[in-house]
C-alpha positions in Angstrom: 18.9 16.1 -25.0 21.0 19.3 -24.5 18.9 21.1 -26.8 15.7 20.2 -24.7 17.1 21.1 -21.9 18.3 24.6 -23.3 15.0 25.3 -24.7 13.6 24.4 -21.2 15.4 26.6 -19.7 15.2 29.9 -21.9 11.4 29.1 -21.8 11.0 29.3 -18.5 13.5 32.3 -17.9 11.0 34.2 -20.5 7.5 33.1 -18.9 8.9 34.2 -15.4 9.6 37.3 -17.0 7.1 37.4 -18.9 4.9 37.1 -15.4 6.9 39.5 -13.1 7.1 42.2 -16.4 2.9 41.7 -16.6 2.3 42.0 -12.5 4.7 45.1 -12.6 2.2 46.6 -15.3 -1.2 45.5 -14.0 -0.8 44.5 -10.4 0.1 41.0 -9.5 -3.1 38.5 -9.4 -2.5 35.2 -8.3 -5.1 33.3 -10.8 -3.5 35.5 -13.5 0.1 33.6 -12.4 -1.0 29.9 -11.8 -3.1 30.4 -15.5 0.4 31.0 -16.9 2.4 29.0 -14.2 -0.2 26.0 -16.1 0.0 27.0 -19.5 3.7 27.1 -19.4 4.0 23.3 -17.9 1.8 21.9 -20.5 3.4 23.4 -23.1 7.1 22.1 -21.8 5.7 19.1 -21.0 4.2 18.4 -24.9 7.3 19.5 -26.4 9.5 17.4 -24.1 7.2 14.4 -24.8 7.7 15.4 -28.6 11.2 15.6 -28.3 11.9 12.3 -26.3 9.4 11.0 -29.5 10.7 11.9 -32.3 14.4 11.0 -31.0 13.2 7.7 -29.7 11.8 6.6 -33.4 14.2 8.4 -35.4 16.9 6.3 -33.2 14.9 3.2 -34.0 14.6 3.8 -37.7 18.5 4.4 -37.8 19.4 0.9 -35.9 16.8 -1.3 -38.5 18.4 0.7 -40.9 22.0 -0.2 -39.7 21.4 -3.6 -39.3 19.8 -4.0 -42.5 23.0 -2.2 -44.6 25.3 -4.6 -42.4 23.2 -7.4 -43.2 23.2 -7.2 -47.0 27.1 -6.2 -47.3 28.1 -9.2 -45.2 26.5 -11.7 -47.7 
């Protein structure tokens, strides 16, 4: 969880960057922002869904697993 929350943060650090760097250099359009503003939530919010996925079933996987290992040594 950490790690999401790291990549979260350095992402958005760069698009705001990314945004003020771009309105410095072209002048500052508000539809040009809220286009990136959206882009930049859905892709955080499909890589935090990803994420919370792929722990969430690899987690699940290693508990079946776990019990199944205990389950054969104890007979």
């Amino acid at each position: 969880m950490r790690y999401a929350v790291v990549r979260y943060v350095v992402m958005r650090y760069a698009v705001v960057r990314y945004v003020v760097v771009r309105c410095d250099a072209v002048g500052c359009d508000a539809v040009v922002v809220m286009r990136y503003v959206v882009v930049w939530y859905v892709v955080m919010r499909y890589a935090v869904v990803r994420y919370v996925v792929v722990w969430y079933v690899v987690m699940r996987y290693a508990v079946v697993w776990y019990a199944v290992v205990r389950y054969v040594v104890v007979r």
